[in-house]
PDB file of N, CA, C and O in Angstrom:
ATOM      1  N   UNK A   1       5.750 -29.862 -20.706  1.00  0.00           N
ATOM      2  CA  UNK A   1       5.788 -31.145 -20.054  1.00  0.00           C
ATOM      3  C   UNK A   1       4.462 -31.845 -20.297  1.00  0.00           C
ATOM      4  O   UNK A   1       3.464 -31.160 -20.520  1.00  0.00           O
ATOM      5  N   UNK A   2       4.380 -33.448 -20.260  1.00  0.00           N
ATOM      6  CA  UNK A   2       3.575 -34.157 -20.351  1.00  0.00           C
ATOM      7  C   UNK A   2       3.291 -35.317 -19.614  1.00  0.00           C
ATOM      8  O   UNK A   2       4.105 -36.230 -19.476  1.00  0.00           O
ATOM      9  N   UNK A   3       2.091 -35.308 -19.106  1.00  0.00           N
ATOM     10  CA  UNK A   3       1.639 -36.270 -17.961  1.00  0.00           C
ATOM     11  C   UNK A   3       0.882 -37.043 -18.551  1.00  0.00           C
ATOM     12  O   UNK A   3       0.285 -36.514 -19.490  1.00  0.00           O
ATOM     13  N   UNK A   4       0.563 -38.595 -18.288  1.00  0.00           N
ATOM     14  CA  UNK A   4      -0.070 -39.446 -18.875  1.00  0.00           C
ATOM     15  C   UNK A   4      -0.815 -40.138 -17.085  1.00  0.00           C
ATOM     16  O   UNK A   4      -0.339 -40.357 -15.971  1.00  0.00           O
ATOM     17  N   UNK A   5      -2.184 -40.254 -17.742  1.00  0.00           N
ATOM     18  CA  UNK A   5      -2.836 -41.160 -16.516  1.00  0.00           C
ATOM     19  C   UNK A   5      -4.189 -41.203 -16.970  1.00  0.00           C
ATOM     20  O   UNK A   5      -4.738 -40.604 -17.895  1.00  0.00           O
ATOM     21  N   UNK A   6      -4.887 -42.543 -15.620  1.00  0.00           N
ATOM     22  CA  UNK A   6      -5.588 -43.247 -16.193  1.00  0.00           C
ATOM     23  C   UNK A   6      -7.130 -42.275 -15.071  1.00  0.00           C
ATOM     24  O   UNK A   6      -6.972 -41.702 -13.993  1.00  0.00           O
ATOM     25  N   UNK A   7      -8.197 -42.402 -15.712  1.00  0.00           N
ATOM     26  CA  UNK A   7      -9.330 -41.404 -14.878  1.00  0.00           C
ATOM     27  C   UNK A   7     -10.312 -42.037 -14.400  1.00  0.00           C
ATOM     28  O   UNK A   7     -10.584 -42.854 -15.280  1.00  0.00           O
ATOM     29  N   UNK A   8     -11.018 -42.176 -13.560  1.00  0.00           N
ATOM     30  CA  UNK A   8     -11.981 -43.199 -13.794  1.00  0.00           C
ATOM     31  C   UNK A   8     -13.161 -42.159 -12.361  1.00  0.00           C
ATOM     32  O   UNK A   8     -12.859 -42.208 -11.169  1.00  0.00           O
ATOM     33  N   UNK A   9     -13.951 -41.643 -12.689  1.00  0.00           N
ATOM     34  CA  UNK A   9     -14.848 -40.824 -12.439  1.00  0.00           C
ATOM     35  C   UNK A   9     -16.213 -41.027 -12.233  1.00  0.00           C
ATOM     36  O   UNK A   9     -16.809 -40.708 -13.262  1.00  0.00           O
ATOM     37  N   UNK A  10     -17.222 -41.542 -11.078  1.00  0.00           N
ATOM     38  CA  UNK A  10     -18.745 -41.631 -11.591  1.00  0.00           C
ATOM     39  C   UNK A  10     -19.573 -40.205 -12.029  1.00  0.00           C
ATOM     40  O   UNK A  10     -18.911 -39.170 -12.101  1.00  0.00           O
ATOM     41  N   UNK A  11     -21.108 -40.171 -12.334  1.00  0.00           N
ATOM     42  CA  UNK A  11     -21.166 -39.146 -12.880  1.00  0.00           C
ATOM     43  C   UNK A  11     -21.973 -38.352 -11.784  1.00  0.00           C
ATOM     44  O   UNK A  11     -22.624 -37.315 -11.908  1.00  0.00           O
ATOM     45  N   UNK A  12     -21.710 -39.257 -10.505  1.00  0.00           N
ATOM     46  CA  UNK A  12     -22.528 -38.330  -9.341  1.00  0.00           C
ATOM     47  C   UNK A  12     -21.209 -37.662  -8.813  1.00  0.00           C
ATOM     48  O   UNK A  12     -21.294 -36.459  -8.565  1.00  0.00           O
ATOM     49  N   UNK A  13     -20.122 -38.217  -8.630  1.00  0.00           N
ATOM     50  CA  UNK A  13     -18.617 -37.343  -8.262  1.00  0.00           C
ATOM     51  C   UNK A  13     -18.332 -36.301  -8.994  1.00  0.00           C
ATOM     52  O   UNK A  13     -18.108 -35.131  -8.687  1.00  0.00           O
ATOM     53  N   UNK A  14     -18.374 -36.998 -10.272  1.00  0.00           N
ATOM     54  CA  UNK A  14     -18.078 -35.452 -10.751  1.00  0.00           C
ATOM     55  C   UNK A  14     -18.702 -34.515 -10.952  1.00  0.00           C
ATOM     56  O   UNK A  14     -18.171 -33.520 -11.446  1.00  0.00           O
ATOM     57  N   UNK A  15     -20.203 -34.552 -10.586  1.00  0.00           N
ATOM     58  CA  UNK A  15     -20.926 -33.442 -10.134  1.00  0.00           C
ATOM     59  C   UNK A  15     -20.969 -32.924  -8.902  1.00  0.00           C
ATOM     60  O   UNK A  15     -21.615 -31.909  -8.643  1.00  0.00           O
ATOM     61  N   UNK A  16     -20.206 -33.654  -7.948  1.00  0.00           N
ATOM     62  CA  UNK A  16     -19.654 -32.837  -6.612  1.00  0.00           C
ATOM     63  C   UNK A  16     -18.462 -31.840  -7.032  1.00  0.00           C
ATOM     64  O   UNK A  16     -18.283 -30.766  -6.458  1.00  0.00           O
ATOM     65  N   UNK A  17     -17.641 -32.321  -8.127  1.00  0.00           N
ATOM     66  CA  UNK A  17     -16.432 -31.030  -8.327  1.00  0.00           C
ATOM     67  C   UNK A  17     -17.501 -29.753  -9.292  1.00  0.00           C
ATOM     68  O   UNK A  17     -17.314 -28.539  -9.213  1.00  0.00           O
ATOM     69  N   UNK A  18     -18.403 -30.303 -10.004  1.00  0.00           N
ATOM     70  CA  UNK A  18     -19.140 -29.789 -11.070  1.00  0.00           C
ATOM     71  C   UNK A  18     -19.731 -28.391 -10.310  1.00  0.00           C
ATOM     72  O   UNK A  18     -19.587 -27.256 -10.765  1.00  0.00           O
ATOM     73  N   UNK A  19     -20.472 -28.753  -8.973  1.00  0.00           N
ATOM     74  CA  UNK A  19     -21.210 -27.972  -8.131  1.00  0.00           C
ATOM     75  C   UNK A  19     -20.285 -27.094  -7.156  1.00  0.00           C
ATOM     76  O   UNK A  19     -20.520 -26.257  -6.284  1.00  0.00           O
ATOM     77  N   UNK A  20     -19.111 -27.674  -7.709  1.00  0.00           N
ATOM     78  CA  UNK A  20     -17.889 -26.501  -6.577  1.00  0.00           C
ATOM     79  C   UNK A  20     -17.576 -26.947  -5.366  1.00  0.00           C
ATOM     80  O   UNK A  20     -16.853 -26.283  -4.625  1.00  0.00           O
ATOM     81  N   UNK A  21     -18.116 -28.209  -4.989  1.00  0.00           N
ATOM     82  CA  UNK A  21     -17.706 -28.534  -3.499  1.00  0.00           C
ATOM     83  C   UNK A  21     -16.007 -28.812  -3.256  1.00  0.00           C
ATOM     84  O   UNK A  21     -15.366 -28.856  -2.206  1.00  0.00           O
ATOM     85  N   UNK A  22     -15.532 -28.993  -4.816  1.00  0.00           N
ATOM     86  CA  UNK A  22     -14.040 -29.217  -5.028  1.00  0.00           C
ATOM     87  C   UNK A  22     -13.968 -28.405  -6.188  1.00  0.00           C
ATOM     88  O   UNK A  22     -14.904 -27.789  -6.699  1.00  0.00           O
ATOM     89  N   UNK A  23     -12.826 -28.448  -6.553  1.00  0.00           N
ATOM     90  CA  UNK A  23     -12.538 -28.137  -7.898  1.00  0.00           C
ATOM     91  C   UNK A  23     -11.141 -28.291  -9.017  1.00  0.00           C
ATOM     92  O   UNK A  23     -10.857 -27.839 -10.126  1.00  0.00           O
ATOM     93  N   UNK A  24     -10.315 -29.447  -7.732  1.00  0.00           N
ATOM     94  CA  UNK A  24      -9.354 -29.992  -8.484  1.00  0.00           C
ATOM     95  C   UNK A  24      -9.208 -31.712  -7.811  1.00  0.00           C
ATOM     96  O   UNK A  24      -8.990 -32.202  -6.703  1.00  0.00           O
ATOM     97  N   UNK A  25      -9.503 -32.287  -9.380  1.00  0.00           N
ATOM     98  CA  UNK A  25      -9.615 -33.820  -9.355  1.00  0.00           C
ATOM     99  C   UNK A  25      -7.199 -34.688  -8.790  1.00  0.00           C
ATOM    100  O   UNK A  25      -6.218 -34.397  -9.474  1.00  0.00           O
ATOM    101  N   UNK A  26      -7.162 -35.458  -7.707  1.00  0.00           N
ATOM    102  CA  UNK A  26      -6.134 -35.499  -7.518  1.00  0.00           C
ATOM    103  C   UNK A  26      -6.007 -36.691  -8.958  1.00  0.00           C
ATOM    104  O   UNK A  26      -7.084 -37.144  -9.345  1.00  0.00           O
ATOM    105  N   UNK A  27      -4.962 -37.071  -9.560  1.00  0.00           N
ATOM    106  CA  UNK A  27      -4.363 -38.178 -10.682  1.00  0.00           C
ATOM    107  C   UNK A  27      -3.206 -38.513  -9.833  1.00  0.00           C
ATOM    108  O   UNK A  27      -2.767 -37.935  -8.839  1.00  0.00           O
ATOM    109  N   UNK A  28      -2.787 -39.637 -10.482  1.00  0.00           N
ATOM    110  CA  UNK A  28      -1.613 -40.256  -9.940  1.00  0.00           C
ATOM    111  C   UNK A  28      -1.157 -40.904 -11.766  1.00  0.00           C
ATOM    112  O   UNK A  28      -1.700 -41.809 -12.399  1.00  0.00           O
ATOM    113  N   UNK A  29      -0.042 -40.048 -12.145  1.00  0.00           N
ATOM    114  CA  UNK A  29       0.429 -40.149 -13.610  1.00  0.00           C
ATOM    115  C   UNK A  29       0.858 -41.808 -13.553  1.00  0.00           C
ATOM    116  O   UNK A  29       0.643 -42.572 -12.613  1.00  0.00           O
ATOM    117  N   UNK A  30       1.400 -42.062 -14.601  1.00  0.00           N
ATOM    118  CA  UNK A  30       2.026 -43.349 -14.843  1.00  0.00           C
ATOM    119  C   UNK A  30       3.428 -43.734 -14.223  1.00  0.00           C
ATOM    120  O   UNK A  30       3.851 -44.823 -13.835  1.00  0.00           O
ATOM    121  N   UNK A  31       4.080 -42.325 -14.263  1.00  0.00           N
ATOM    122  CA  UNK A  31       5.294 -42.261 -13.370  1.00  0.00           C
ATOM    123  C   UNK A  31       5.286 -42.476 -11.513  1.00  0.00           C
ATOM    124  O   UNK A  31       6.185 -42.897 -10.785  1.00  0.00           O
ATOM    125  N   UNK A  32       3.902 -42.000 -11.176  1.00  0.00           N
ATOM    126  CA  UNK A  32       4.168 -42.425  -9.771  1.00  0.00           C
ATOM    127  C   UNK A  32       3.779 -40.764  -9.197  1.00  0.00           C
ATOM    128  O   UNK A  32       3.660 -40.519  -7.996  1.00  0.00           O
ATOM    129  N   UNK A  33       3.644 -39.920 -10.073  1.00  0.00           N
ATOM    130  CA  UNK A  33       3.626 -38.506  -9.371  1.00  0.00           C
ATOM    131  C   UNK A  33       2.007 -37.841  -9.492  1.00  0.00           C
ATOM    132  O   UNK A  33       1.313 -37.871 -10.509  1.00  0.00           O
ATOM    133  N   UNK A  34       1.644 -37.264  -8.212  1.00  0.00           N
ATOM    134  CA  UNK A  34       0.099 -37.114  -7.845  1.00  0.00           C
ATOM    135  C   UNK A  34       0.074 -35.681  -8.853  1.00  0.00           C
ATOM    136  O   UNK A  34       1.130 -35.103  -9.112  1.00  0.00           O
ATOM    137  N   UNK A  35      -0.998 -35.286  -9.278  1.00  0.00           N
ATOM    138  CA  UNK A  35      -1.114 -34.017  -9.774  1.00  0.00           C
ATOM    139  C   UNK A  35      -2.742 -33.500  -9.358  1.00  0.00           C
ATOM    140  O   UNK A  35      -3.676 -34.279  -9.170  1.00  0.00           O
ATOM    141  N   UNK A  36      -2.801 -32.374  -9.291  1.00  0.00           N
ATOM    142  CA  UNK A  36      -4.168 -31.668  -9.227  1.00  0.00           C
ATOM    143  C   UNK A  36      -4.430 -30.943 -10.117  1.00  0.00           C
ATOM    144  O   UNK A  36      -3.970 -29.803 -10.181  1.00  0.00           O
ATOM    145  N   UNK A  37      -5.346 -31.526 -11.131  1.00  0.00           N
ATOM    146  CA  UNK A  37      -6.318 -30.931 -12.517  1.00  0.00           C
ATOM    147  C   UNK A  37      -7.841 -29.913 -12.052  1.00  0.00           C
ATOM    148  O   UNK A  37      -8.763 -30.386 -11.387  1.00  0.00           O
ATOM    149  N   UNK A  38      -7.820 -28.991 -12.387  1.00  0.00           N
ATOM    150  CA  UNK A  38      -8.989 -28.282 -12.114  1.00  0.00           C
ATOM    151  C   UNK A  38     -10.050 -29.323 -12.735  1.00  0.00           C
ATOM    152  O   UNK A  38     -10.103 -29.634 -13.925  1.00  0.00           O
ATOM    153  N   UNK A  39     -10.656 -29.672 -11.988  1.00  0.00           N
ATOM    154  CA  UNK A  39     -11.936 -30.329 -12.853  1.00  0.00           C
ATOM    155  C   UNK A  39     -12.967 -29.729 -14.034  1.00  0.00           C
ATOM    156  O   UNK A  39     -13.878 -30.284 -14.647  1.00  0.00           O
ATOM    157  N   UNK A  40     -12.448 -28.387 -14.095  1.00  0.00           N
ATOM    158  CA  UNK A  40     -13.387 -28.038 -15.449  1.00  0.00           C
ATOM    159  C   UNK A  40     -12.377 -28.594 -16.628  1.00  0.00           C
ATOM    160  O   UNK A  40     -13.069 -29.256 -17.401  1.00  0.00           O
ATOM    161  N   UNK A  41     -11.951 -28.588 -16.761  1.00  0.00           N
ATOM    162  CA  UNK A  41     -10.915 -29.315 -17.912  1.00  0.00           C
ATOM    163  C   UNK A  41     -11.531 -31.187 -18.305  1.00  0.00           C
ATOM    164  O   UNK A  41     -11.477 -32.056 -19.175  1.00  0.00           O
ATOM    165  N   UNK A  42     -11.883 -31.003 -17.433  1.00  0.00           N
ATOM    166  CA  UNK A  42     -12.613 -32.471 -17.583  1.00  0.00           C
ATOM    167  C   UNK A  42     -14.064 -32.686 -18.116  1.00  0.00           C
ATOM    168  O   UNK A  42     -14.473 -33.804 -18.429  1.00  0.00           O
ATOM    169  N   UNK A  43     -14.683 -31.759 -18.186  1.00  0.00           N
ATOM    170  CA  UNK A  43     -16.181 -31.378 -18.750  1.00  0.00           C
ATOM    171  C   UNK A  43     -16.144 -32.392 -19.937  1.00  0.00           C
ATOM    172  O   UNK A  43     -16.398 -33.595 -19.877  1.00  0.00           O
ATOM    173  N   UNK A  44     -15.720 -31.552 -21.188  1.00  0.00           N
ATOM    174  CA  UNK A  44     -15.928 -32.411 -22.267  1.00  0.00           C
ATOM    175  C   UNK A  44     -15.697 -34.082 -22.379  1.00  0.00           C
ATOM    176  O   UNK A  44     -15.733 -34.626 -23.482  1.00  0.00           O
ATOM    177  N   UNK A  45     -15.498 -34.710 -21.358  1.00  0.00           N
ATOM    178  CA  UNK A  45     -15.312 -35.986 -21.038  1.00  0.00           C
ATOM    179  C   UNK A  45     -16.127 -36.403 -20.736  1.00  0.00           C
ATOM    180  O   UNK A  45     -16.166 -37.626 -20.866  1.00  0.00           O
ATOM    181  N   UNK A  46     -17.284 -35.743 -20.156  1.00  0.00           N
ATOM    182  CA  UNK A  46     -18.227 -36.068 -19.258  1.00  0.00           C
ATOM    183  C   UNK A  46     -19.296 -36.759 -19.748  1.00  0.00           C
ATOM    184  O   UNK A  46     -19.753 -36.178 -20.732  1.00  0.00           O
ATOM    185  N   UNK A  47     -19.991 -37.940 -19.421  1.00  0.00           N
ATOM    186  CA  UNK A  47     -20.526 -39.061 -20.287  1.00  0.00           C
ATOM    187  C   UNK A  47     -21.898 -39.427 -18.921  1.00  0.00           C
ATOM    188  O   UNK A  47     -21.966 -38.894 -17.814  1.00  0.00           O
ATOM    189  N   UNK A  48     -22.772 -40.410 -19.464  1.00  0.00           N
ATOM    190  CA  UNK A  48     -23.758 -40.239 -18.423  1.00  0.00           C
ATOM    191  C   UNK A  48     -22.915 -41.623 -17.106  1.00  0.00           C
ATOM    192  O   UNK A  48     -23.272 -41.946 -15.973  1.00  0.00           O
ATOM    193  N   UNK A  49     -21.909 -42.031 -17.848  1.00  0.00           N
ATOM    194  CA  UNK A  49     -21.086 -42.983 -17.119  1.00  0.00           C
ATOM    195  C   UNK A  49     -20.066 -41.889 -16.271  1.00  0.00           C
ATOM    196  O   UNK A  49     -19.240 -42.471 -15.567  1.00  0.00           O
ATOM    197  N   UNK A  50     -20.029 -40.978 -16.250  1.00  0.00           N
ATOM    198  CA  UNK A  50     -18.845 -40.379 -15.363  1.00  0.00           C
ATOM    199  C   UNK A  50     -17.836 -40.366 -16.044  1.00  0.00           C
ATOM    200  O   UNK A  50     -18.066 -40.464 -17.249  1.00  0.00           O
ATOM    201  N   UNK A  51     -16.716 -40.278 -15.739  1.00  0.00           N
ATOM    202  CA  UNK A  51     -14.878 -40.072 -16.945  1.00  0.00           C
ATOM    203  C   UNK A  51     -14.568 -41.073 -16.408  1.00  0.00           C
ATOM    204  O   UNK A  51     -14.709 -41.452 -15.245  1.00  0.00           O
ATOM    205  N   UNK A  52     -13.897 -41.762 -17.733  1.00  0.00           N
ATOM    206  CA  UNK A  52     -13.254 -43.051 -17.591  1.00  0.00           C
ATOM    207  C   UNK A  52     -12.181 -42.665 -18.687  1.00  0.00           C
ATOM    208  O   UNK A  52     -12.324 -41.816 -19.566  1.00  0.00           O
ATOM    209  N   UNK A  53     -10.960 -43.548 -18.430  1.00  0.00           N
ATOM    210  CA  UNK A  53     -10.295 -43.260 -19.870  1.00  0.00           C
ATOM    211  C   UNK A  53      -8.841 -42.791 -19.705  1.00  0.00           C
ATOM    212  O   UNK A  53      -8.549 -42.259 -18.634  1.00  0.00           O
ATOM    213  N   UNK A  54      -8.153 -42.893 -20.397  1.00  0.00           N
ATOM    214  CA  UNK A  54      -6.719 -42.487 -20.319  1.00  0.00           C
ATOM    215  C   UNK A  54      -6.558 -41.293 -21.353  1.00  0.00           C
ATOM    216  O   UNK A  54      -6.942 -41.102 -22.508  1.00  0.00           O
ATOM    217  N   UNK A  55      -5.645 -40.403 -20.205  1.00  0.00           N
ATOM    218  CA  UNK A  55      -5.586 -38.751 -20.691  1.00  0.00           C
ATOM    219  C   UNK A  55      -4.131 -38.580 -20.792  1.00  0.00           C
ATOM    220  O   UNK A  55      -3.264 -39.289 -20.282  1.00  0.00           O
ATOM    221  N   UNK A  56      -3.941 -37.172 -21.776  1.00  0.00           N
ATOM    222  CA  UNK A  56      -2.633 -36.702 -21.402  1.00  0.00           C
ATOM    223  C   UNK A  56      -2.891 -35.137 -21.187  1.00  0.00           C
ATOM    224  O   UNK A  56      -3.637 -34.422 -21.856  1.00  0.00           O
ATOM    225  N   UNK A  57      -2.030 -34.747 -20.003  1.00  0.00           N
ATOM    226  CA  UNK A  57      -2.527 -33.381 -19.681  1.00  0.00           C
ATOM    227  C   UNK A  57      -0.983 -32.419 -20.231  1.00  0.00           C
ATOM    228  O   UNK A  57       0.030 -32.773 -19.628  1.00  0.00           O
ATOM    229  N   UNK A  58      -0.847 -31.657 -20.943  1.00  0.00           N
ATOM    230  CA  UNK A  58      -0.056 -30.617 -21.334  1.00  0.00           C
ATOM    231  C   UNK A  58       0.310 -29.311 -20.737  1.00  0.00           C
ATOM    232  O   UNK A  58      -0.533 -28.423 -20.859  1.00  0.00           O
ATOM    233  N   UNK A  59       1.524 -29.000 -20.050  1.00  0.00           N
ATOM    234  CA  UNK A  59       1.328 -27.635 -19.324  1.00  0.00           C
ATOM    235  C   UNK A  59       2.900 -27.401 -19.454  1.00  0.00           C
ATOM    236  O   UNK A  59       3.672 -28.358 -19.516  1.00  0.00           O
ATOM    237  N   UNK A  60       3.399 -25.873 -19.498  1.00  0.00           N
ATOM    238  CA  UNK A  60       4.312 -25.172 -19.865  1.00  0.00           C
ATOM    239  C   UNK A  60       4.935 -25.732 -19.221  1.00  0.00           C
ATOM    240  O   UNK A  60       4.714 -26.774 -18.603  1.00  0.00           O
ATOM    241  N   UNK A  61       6.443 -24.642 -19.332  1.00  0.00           N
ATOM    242  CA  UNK A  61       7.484 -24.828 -18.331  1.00  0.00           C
ATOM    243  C   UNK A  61       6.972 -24.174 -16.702  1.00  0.00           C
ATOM    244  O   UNK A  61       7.553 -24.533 -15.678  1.00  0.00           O
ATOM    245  N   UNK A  62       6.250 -23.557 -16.692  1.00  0.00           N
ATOM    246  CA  UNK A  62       6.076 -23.342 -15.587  1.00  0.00           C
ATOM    247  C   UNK A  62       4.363 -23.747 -14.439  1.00  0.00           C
ATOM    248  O   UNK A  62       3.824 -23.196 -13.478  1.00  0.00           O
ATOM    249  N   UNK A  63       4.096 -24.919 -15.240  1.00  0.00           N
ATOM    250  CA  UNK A  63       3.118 -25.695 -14.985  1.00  0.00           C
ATOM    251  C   UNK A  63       1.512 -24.960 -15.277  1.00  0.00           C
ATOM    252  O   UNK A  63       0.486 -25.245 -14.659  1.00  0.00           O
ATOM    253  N   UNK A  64       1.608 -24.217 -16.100  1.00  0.00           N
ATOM    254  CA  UNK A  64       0.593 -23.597 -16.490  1.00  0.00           C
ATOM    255  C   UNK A  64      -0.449 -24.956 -17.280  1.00  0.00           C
ATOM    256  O   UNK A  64       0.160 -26.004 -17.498  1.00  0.00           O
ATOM    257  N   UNK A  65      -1.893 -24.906 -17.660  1.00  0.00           N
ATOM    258  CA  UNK A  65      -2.081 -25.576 -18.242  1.00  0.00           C
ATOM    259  C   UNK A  65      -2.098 -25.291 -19.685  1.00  0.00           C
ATOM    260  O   UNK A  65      -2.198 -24.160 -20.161  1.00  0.00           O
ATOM    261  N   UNK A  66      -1.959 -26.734 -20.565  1.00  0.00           N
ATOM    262  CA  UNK A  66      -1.956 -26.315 -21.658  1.00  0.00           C
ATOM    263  C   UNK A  66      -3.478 -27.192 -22.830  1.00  0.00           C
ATOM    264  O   UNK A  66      -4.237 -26.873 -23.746  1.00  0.00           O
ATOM    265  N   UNK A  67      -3.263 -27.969 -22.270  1.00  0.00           N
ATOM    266  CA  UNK A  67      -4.107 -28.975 -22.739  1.00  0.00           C
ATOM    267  C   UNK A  67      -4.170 -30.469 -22.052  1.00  0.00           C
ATOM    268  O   UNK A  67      -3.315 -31.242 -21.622  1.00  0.00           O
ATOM    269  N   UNK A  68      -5.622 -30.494 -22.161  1.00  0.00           N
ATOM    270  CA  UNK A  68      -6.153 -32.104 -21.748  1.00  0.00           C
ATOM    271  C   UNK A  68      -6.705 -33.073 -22.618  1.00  0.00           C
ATOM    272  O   UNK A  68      -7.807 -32.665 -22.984  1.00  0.00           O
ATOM    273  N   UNK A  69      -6.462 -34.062 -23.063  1.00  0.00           N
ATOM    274  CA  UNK A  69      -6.340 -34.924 -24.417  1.00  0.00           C
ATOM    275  C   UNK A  69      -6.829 -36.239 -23.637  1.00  0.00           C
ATOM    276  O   UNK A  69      -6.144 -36.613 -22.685  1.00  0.00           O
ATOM    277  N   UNK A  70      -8.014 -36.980 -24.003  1.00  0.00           N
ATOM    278  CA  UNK A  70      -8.412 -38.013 -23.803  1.00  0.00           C
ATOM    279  C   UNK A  70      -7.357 -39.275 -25.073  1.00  0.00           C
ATOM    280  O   UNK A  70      -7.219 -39.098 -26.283  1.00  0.00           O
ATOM    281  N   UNK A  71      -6.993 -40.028 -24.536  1.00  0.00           N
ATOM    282  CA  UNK A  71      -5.590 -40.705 -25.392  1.00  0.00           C
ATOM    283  C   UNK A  71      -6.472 -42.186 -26.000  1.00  0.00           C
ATOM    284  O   UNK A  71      -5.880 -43.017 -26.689  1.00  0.00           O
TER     285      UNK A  71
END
């Protein structure tokens, strides 16, 4: 399955998930449905602006993850 949505992150927030105070960012896909991404999956995004940007996240049939794709 494939989820599409839009991210928009500063780079002091996401060093609150970074430092463990969280560790899954909530999305709201294009369809309307909320999802919870572990925020390490989001690292390589990470810019001195925080994550911005439209992603697609990839995960099995049984919602495993599979991949996170900046689009």
């Amino acid at each position: 399955m494939q989820f599409y949505f839009t991210c928009q992150i500063s780079y002091d927030k996401y060093l609150y998930y970074y430092k463990g105070y969280a560790d899954k960012i909530e999305v709201r896909d294009i369809t309307g449905q909320y999802l919870h991404v572990n925020a390490k999956y989001f690292k390589p995004y990470l810019t001195r602006n925080g994550i911005n940007g439209q992603f697609r996240l990839l995960v099995d049939a049984k919602g495993n993850f599979i991949s996170l794709d900046k689009v």
